[in-house]
N, C-alpha and C positions, 0 to 999 in steps of 0.2 A: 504493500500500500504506500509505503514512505516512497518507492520511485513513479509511482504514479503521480502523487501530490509532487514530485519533483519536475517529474517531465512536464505537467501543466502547470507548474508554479503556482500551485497551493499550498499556500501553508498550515490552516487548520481544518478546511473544506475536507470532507471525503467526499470523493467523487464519485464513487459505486455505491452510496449510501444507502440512494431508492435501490438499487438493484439490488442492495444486502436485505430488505425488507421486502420487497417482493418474491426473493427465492427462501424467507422465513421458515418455513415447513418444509423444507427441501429433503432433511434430515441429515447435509453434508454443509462443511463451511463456503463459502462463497466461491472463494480463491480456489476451492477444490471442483465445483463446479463449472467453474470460468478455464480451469486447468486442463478438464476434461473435455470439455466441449473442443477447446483449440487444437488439444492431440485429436480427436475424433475426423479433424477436418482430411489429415492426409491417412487417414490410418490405413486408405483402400489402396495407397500409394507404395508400389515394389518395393525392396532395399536396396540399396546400391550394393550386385556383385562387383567386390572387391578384387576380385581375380581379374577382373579387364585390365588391370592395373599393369599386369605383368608383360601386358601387351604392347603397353606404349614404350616409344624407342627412349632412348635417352639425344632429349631434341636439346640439352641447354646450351644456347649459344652467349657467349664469351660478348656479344654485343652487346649485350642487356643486364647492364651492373650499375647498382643504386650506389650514387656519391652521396656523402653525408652530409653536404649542400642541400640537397634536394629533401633528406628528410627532415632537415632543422627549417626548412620553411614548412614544409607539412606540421612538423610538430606548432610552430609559432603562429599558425593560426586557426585552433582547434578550436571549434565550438559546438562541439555533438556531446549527446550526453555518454558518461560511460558506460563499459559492460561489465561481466561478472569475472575483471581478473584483478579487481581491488588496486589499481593504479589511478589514481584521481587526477583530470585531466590538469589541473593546474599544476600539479609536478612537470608531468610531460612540455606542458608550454612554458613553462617558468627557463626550466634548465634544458632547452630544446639544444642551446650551442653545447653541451656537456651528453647528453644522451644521443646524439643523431649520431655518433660514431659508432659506438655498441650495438647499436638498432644496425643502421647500415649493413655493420658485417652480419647481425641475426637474419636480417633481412634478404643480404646475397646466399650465404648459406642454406637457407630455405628456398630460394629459388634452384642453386647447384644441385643440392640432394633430391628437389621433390617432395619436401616434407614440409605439408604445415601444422604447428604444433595445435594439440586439442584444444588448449585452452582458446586459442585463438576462433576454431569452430563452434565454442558456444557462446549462448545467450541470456542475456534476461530478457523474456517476455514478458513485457509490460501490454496488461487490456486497457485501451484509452477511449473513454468513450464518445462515438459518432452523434449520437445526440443528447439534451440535458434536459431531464433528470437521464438517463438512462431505466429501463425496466426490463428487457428483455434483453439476455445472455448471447441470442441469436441471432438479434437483429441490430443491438446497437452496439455494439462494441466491436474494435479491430483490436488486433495485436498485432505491436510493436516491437521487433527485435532490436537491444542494448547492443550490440557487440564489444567487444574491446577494440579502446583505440588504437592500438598497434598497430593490429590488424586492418581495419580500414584504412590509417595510413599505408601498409604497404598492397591495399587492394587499389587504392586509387592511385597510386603509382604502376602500376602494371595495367591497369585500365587507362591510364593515359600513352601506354605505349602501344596498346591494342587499336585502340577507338580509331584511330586514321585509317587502319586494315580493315575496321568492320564498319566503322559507322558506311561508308559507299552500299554495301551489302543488306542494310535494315530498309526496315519496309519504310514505306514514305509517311503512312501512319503509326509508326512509331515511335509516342513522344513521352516515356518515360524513361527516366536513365538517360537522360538526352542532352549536351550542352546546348540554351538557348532555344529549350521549347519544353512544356509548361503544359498543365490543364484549360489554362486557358486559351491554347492553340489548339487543340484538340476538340476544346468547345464551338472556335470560330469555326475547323474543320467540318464537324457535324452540321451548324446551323448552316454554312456553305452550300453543302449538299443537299440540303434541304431546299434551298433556294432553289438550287439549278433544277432538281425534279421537278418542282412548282413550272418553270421556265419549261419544260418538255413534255409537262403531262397535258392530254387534251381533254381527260376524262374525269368529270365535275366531279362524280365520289371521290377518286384520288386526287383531287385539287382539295377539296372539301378535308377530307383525311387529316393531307400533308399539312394546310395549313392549322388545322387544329391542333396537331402536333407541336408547330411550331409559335403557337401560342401559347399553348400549353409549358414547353421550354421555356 
């Protein structure tokens, strides 16, 4: 509950209050409800054979090696909240000229061997909720993965060396994870096409429709 009230910057607000009083009779704590519903969502979802692993070549090329430059600005302007590896992000940005070396070399290493360490693959899920009060477990609430900042420091460095290879490749409606486009390009995209259909339908129900639609938006 404490990273919930963190992550919305509440300080004495509980933010699942009503949802802690609507699921009263449940006969399980809240957090254990809320726990279970978010595992439920991929549970249909295969595991990762591990065995593919043995398949891929050893591709690491000697071009792609993190200066400790690179990570003392990563580190120096960190503003994400933390994850569950108890390094508090004001160390990391305090003494980013003192740590971006040790990182660095953890950071190439991890790249050379192929290993990234566990802690770094987990989370804290925090449920934050899509509308206020929240009531239902279902319908109003997402979860938010915490990760460790390390970690995101050295993903968004490997994602800035990737994105000029791939971004050419993504679909032209794909604007998430995206430099310089937003939900609300995505909105102007939708309402776009909604226009032009308008502009080429000849047929008064689908004119009728469309424009309800887009009222309705």
């Amino acid at each position: 509950m404490d990273k919930i009230k963190n992550f919305l910057q509440f300080s004495d607000f509980n933010p699942l209050q009503s949802l802690q009083d609507s699921h009263s009779d449940a006969g399980l704590p809240i957090t254990e409800l809320i726990n279970n519903f978010f595992v439920g969502i991929s549970a249909d979802l295969p595991e990762l054979d591990i065995n593919i692993l043995s398949d891929l070549a050893d591709d690491y090329n000697t071009d792609y090696v993190i200066d400790p430059s690179e990570v003392d600005l990563c580190l120096a302007k960190i503003n994400i909240h933390p994850g569950p590896d108890g390094i508090p992000n004001w160390l990391l940005r305090d003494f980013s000229q003192l740590l971006c070396y040790p990182l660095a070399a953890i950071f190439n290493a991890s790249l050379r061997e192929g290993f990234f360490p566990l802690i770094w693959k987990s989370a804290d899920v925090v449920a934050i909720p899509k509308v206020h009060p929240p009531t239902s477990i279902q319908n109003d609430i997402r979860p938010i993965s915490l990760l460790p900042t390390v970690a995101k420091v050295l993903k968004g460095i490997v994602k800035d060396w990737l994105m000029p290879s791939l971004d050419p490749l993504l679909d032209k409606n794909q604007f998430g994870c995206r430099p310089g486009r937003s939900t609300t390009h995505i909105l102007i995209a939708v309402l776009h096409k909604w226009m032009e259909i308008l502009d080429k339908t000849t047929s008064t129900t689908e004119r009728h429709l469309t424009s309800l639609i887009t009222i309705l938006f």
